[in-house]
LUMZA-851291 format. One record per residue: residue in one letter; x, y, z of N, C-alpha, C in turn. Coordinates in pm, whole numbers, padded with zeros to 5 digits, always signed. Example, Ala and Ser with C-alpha at 12.3 -4.5 7.8 and 13.67 -1.06 7.14 Angstrom:
BEGIN
a+01319-00569+00780+01230-00450+00780+01320-00330+00780
s+01285-00225+00708+01367-00106+00714+01290+00003+00787
end
This chain:
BEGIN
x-00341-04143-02798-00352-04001-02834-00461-03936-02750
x-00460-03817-02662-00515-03740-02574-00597-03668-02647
x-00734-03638-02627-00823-03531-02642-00794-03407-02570
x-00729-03318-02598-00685-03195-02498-00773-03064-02537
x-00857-02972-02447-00947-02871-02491-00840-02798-02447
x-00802-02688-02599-00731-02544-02540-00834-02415-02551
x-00831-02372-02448-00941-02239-02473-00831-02131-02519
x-00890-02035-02595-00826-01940-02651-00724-01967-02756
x-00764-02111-02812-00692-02119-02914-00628-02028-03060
x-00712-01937-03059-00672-01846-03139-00587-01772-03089
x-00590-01762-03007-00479-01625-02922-00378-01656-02929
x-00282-01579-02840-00090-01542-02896-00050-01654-02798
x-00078-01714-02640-00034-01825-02617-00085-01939-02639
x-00253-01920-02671-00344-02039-02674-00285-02097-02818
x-00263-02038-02927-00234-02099-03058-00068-02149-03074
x+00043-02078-02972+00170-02169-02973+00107-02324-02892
x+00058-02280-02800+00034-02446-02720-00012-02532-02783
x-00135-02495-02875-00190-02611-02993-00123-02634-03043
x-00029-02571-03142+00073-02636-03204+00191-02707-03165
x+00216-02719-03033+00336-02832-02984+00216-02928-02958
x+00129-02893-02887+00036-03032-02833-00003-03139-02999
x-00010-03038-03134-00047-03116-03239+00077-03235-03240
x+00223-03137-03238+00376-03218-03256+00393-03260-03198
x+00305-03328-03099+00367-03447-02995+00269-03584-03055
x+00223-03492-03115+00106-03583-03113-00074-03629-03062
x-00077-03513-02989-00205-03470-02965-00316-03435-03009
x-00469-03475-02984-00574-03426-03060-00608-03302-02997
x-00646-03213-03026-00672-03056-03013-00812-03014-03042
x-00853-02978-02958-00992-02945-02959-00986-02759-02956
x-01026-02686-03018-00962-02516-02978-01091-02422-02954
x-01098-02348-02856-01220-02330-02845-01159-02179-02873
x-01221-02092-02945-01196-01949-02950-01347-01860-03025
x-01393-01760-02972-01509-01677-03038-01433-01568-03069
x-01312-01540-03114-01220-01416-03182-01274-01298-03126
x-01333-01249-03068-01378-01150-02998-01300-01026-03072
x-01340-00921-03080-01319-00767-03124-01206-00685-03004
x-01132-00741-02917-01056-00671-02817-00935-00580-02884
x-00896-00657-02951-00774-00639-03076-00834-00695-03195
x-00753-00622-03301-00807-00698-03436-00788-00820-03459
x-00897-00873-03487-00980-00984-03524-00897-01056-03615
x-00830-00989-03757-00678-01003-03849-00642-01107-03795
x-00575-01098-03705-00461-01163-03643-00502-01309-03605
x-00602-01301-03527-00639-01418-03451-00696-01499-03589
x-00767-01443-03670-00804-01538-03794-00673-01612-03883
x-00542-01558-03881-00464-01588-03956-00380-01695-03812
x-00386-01649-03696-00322-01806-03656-00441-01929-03634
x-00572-01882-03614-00661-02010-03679-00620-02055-03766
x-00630-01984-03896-00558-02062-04005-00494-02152-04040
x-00364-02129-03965-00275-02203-03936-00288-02301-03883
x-00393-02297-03753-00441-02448-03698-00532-02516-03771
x-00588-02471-03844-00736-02604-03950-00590-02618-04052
x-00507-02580-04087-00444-02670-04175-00369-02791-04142
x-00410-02781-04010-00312-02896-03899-00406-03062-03930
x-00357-03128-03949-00504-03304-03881-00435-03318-03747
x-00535-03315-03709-00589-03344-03524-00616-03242-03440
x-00671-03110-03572-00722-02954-03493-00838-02951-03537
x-00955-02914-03429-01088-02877-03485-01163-02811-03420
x-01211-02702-03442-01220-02548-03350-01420-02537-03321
x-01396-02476-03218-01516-02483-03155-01567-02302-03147
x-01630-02259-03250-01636-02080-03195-01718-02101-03038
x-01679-02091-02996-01798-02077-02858-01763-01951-02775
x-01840-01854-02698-01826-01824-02594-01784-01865-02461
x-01707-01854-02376-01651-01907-02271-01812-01876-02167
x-01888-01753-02182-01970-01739-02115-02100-01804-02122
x-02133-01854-02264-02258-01947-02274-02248-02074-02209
x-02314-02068-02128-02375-02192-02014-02360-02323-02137
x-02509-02341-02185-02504-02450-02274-02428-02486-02376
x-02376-02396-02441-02293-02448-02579-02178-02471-02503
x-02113-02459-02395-02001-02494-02331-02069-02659-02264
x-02156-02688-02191-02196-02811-02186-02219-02914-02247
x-02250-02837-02425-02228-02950-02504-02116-02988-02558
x-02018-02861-02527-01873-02905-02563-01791-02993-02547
x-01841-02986-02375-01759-03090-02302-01814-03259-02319
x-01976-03239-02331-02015-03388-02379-01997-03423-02462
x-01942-03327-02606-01921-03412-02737-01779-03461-02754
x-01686-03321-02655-01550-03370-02704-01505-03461-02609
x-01532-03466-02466-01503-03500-02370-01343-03507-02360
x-01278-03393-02348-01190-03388-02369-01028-03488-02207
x-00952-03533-02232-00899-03567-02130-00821-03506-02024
x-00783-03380-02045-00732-03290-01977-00752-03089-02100
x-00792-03004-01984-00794-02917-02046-00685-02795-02036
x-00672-02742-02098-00583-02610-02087-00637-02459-02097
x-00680-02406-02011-00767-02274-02001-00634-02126-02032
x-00679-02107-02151-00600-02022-02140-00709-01846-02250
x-00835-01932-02215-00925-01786-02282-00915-01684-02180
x-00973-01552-02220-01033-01465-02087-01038-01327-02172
x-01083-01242-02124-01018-01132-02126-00947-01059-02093
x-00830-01015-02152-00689-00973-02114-00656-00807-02103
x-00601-00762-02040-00532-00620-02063-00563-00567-01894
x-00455-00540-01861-00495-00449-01729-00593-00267-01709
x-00523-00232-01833-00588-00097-01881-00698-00067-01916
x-00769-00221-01998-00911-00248-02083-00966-00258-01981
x-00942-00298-01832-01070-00372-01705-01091-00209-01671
x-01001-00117-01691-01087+00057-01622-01208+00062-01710
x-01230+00035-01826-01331+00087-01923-01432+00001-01972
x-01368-00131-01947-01481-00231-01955-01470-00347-01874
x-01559-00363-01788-01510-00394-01622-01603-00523-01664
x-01743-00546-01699-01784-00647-01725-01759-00736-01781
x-01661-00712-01950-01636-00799-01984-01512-00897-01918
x-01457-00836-01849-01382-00919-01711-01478-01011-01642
x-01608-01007-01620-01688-01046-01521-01771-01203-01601
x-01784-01161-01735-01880-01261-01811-01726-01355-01880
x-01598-01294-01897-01565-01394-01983-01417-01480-01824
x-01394-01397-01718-01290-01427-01646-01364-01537-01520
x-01468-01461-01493-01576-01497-01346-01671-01645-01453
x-01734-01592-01483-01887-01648-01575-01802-01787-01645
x-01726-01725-01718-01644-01837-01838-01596-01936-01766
x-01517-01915-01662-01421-01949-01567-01510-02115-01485
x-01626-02028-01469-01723-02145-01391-01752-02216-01468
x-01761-02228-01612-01842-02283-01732-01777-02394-01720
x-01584-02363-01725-01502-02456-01752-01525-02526-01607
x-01500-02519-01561-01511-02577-01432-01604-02683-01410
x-01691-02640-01446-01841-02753-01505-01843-02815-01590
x-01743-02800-01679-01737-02856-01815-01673-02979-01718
x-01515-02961-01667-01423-03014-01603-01508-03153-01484
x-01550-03067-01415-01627-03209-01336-01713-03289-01448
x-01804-03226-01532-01874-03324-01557-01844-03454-01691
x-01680-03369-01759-01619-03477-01838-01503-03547-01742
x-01496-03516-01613-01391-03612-01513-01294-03634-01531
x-01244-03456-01592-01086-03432-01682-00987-03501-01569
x-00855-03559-01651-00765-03556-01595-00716-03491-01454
x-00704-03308-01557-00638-03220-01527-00670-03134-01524
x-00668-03000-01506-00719-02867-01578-00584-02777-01512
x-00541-02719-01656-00418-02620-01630-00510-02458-01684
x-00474-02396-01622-00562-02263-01644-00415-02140-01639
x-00493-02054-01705-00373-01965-01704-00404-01853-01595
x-00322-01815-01510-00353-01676-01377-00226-01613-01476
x-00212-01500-01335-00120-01423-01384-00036-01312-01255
x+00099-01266-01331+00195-01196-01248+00119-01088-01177
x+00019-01021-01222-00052-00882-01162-00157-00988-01036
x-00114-01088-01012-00210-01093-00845-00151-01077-00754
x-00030-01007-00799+00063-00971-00670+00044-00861-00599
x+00016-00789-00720-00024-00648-00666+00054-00547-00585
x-00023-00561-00493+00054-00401-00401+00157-00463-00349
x+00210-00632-00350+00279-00708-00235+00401-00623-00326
x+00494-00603-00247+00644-00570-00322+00738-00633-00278
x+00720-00781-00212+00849-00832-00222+00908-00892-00308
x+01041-00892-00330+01113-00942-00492+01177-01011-00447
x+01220-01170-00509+01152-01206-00648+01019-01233-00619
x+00931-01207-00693+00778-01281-00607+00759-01428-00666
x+00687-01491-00478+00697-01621-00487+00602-01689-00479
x+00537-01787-00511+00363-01879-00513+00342-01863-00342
x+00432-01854-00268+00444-01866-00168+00436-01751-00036
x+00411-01595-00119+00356-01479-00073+00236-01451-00088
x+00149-01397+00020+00066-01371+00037+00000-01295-00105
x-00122-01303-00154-00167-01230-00307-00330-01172-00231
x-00291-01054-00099-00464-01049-00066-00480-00937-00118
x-00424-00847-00214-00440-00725-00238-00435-00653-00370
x-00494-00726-00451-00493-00696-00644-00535-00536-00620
x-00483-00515-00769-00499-00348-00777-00593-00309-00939
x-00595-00424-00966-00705-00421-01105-00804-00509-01097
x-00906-00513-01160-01038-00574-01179-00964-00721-01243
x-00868-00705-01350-00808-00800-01407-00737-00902-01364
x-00693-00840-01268-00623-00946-01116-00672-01004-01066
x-00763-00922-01015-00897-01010-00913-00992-01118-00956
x-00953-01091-01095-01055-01210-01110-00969-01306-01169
x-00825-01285-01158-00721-01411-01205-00724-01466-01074
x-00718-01391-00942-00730-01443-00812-00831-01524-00779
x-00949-01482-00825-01060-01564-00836-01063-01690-00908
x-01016-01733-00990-00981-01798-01022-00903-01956-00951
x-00804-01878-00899-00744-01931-00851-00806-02025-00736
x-00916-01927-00679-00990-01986-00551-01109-02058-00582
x-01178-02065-00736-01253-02151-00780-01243-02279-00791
x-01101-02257-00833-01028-02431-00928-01028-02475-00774
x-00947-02379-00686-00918-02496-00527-01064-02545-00493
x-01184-02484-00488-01322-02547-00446-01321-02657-00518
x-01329-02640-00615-01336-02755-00723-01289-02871-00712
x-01158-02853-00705-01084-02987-00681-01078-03015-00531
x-01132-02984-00428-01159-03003-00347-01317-03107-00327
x-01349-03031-00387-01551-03082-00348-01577-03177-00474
x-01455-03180-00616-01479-03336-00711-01403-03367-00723
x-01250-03305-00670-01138-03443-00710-01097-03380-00868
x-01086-03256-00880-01024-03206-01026-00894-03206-01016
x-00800-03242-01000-00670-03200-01027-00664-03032-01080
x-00571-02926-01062-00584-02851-01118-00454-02749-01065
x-00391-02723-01204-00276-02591-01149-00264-02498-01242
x-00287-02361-01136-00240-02278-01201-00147-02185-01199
x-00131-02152-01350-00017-02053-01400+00014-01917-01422
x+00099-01873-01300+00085-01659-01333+00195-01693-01408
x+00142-01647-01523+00229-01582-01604+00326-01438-01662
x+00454-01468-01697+00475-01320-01643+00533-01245-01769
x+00469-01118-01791+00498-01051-01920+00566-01125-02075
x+00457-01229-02149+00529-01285-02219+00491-01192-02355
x+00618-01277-02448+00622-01215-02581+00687-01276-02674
x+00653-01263-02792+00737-01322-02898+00640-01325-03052
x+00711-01391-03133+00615-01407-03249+00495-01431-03187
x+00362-01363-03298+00220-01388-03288+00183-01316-03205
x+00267-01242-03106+00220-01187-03006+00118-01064-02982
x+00041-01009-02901-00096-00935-02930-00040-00820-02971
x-00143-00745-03041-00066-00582-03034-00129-00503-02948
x-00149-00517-02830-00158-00439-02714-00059-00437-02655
x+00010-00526-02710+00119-00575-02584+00295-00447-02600
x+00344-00426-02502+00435-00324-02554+00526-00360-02658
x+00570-00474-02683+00684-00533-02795+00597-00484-02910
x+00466-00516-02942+00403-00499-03063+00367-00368-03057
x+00331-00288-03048+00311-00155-02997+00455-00045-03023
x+00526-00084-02969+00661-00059-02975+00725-00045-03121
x+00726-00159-03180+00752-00209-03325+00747-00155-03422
x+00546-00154-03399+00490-00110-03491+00486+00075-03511
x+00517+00126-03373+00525+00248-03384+00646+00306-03471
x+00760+00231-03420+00927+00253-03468+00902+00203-03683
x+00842+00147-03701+00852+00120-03838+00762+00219-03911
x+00664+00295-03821+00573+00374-03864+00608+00515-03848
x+00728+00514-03793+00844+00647-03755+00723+00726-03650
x+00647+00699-03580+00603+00735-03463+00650+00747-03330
x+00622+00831-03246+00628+00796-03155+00612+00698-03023
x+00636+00654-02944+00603+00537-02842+00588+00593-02718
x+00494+00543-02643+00446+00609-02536+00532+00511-02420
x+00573+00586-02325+00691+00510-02230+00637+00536-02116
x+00584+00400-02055+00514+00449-01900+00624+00437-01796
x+00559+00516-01676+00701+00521-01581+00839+00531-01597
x+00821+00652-01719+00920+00718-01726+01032+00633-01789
x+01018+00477-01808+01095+00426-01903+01171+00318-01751
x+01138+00352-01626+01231+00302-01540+01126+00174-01460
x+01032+00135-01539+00980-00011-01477+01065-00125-01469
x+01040-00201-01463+01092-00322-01482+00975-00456-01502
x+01034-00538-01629+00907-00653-01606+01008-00778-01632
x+00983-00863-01577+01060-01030-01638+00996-01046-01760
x+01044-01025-01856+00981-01090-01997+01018-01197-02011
x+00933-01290-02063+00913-01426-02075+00876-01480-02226
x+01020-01515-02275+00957-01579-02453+00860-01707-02437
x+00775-01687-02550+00687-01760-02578+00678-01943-02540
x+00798-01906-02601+00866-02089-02631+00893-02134-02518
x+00977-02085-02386+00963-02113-02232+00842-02110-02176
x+00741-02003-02214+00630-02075-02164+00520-02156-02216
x+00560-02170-02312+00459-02335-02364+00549-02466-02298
x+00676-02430-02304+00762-02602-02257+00662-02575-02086
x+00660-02465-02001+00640-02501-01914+00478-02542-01902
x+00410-02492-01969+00267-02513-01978+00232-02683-02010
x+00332-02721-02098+00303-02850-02166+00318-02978-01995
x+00476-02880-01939+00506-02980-01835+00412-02984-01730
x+00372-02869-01728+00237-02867-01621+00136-03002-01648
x+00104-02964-01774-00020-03063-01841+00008-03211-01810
x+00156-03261-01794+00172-03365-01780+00205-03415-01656
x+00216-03321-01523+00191-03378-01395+00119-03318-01327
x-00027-03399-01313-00138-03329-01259-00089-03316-01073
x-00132-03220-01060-00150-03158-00918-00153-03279-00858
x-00131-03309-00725-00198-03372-00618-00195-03280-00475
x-00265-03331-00374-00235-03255-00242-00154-03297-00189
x-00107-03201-00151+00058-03156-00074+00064-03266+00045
x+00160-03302+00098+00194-03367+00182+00255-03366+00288
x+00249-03224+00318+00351-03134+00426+00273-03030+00474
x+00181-03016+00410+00070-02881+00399+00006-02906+00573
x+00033-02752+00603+00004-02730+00732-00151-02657+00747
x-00232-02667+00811-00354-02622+00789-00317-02526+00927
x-00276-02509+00991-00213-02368+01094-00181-02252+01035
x-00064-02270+00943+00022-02203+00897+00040-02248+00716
x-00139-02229+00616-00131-02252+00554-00035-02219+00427
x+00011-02270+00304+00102-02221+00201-00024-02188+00079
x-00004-02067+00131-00108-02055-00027-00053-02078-00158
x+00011-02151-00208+00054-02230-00300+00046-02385-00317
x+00031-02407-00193-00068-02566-00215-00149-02589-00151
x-00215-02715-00142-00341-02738-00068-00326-02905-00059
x-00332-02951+00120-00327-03057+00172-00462-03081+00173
x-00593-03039+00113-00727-03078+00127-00758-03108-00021
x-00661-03095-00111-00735-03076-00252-00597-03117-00370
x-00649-03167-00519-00499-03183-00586-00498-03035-00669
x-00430-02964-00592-00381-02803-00669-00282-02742-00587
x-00270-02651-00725-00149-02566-00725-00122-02435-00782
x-00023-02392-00745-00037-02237-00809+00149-02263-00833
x+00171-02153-00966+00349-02180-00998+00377-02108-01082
x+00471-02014-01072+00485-01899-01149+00581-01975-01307
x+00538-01887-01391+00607-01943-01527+00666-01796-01554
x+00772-01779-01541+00852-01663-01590+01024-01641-01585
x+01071-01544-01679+01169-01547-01722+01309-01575-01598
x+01289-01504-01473+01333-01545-01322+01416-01419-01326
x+01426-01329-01426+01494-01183-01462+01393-01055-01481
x+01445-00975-01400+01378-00847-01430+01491-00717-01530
x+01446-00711-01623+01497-00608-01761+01402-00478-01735
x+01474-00373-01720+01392-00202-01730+01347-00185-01857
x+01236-00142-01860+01171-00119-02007+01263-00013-02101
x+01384+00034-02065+01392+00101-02155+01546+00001-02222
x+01602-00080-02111+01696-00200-02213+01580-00249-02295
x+01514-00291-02237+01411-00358-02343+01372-00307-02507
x+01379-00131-02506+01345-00082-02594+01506-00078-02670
x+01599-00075-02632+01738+00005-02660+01773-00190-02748
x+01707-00283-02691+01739-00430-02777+01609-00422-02849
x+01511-00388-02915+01439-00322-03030+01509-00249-03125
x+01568-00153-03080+01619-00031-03106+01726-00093-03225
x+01806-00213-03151+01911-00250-03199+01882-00390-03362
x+01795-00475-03292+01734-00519-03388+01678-00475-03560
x+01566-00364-03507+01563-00281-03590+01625-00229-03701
x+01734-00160-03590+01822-00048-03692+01749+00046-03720
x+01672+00129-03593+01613+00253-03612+01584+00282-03421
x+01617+00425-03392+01628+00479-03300+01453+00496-03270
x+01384+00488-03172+01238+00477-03114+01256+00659-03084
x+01150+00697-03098+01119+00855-03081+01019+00817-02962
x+01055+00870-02770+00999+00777-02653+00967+00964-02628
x+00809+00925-02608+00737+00991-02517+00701+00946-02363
x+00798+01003-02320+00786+00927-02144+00688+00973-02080
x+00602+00919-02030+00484+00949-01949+00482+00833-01751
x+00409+00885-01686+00375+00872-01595+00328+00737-01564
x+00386+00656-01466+00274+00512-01428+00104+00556-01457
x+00057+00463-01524-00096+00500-01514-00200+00400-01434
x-00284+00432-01374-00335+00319-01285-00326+00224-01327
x-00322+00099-01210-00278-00060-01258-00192-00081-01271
x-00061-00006-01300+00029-00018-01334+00132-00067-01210
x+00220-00177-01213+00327-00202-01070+00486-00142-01156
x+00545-00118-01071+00676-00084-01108+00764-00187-01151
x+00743-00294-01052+00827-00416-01130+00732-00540-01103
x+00803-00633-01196+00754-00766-01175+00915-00845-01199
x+00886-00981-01076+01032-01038-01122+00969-01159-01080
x+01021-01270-01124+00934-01406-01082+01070-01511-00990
x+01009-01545-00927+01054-01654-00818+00993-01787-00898
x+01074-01872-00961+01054-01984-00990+01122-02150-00956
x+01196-02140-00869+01233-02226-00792+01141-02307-00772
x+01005-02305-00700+00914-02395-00692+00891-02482-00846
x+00859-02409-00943+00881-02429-01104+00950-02493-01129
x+01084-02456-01121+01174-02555-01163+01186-02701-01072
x+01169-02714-00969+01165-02832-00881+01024-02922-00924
x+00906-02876-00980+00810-02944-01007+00767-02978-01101
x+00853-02908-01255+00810-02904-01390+00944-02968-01403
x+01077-02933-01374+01170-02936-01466+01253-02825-01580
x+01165-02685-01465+01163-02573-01619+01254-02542-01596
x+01351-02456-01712+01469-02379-01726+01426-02275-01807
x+01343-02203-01829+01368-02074-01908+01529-02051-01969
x+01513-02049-02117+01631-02044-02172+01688-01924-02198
x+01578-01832-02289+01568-01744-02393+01588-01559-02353
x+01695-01540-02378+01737-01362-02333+01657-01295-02419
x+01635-01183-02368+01540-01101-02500+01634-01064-02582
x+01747-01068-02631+01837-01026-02692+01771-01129-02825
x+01756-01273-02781+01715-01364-02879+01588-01343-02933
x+01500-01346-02804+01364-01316-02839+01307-01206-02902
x+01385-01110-02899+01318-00973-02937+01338-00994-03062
x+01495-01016-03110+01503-01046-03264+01406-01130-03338
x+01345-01263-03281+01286-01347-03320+01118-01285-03350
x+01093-01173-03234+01011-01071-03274+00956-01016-03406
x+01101-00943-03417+01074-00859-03559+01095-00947-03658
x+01142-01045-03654+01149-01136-03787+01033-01156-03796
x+00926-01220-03735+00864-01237-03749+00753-01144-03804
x+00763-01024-03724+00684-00898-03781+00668-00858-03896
x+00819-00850-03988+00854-00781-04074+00788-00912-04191
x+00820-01002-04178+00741-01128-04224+00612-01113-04262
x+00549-01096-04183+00390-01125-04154+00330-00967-04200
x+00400-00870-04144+00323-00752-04224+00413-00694-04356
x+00505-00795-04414+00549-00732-04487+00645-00632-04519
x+00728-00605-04413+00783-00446-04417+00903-00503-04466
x+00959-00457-04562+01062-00397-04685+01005-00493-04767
x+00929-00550-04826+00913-00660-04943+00825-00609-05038
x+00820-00613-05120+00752-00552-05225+00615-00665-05216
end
């Protein structure tokens, strides 16, 4: 049985991953400080759910405290970790730019240190679809250039990215990471547009519709990306064996064991099918205030996962037709709506 550290265990992907890693059989170490970004509610009630688990036992820590993260790693010494804390939202980095800096940059190194000095396995970390940025070629691939982020929130998923390669370069970390691309499903945040969306339509509100309703994002259910997260966890990186140092692949590295690999749905859906399979679920028409791209914002995202599937084994199953339903069940559940 594996000692596995998940950061952000409280959160909407960090707390599905603990719970398959418990059902396999795994010990779970969960590191989460519930932070005030979104209500606090939420994240306490899927803790919950994990201390009622045996082989879960939660660590409040800051990702940014130096020491209480050093003693983390010496007490749990965990055997492979799964980074999936940070601070999230593309919109939140215009207004609060630091806390990008102490929990994405700062945190980021903590683990990293944690990582060499317990002589993890592995370390799977979570990146993300916005380091693509201004690039617009579709489908996007691990294998296109990412020199041009357009949010603070990007850049430091990019950063990221170029930490773990030092790392496992200069100690021998194994390490891959995962852009992830617009996921959703039960538990999911309410920043996020599905929850947002929902909650507006049951509240007979209006919904605010960026870009005019004509974006596009690959949504990605929950449950496809924990199978792929889990498969990650179980074949650590090595360096490439083809890797050209001329004509490098910024998706692998012949000097180091890492990787970069998109986890997403491999479909791009316009936000307003997206809303019109809400709509339908429901059984109530959305009242859409269409508004304008707002900075940060890309028009589409579509994921290239071919590399993915050749190295994990992944198949993304799940249409939002399924997922979205699986959504509001869940919603209507958890907050109650028609139950006395």
């Amino acid at each position: 049985m594996a000692v596995i550290l998940v950061t952000g265990s409280a959160g909407f992907i960090g707390s599905h991953v603990a719970h398959r890693l418990l059902d396999r059989g795994d010990e779970v170490v969960g590191l989460d400080n519930l932070n005030p970004y979104y209500d606090p509610t939420l994240k306490q009630a899927r803790l919950a759910r994990l201390e009622a688990r045996e082989g879960y036992r939660h660590a409040a820590i800051d990702l940014a405290d130096r020491e209480a993260m050093a003693r983390l790693f010496k007490d749990a010494r965990p055997a492979r970790v799964i980074n999936l804390a940070a601070q999230a939202g593309v919109r939140y980095s215009l207004e609060q730019p630091a806390a990008y800096v102490d929990s994405n940059l700062v945190g980021f190194g903590n683990i990293l240190e944690g990582c060499r000095s317990a002589e993890v396995e592995h370390l799977v970390f979570a990146s993300t679809s916005t380091v693509y940025g201004a690039n617009g070629n579709f489908p996007s691939s691990v294998h296109d250039p990412v020199h041009h982020p357009i949010t603070l929130y990007s850049a430091t998923k990019l950063a990221n990215e170029a930490m773990a390669h030092a790392y496992a370069h200069l100690f021998g970390i194994p390490s891959t990471g995962l852009r992830f691309f617009t996921v959703y499903g039960p538990w999911g945040r309410p920043d996020m547009a599905l929850f947002k969306f929902t909650d507006a339509i049951f509240a007979g509100r209006p919904i605010d519709v960026y870009g005019q309703g004509r974006m596009q994002r690959d949504f990605t259910y929950i449950d496809d990306i924990v199978t792929g997260v889990l498969a990650a966890l179980d074949r650590p990186a090595t360096p490439s064996q083809t890797w050209d140092a001329v004509h490098p692949d910024p998706a692998t590295s012949g000097v180091a064991p890492w990787r970069v690999l998109n986890l997403g749905n491999s479909r791009s859906t316009e936000l307003m099918r997206y809303i019109e399979v809400l709509e339908e679920k429901i059984g109530r028409k959305a009242q859409l205030n269409l508004l304008p791209m707002q900075p940060g914002d890309v028009s589409r995202t579509d994921a290239d996962v071919s590399d993915t599937e050749l190295a994990l084994d992944y198949a993304p199953s799940t249409p939002i037709e399924i997922g979205v339903g699986r959504f509001v069940d869940w919603y209507m559940d958890f907050f109650r709506v028609g139950k006395n």
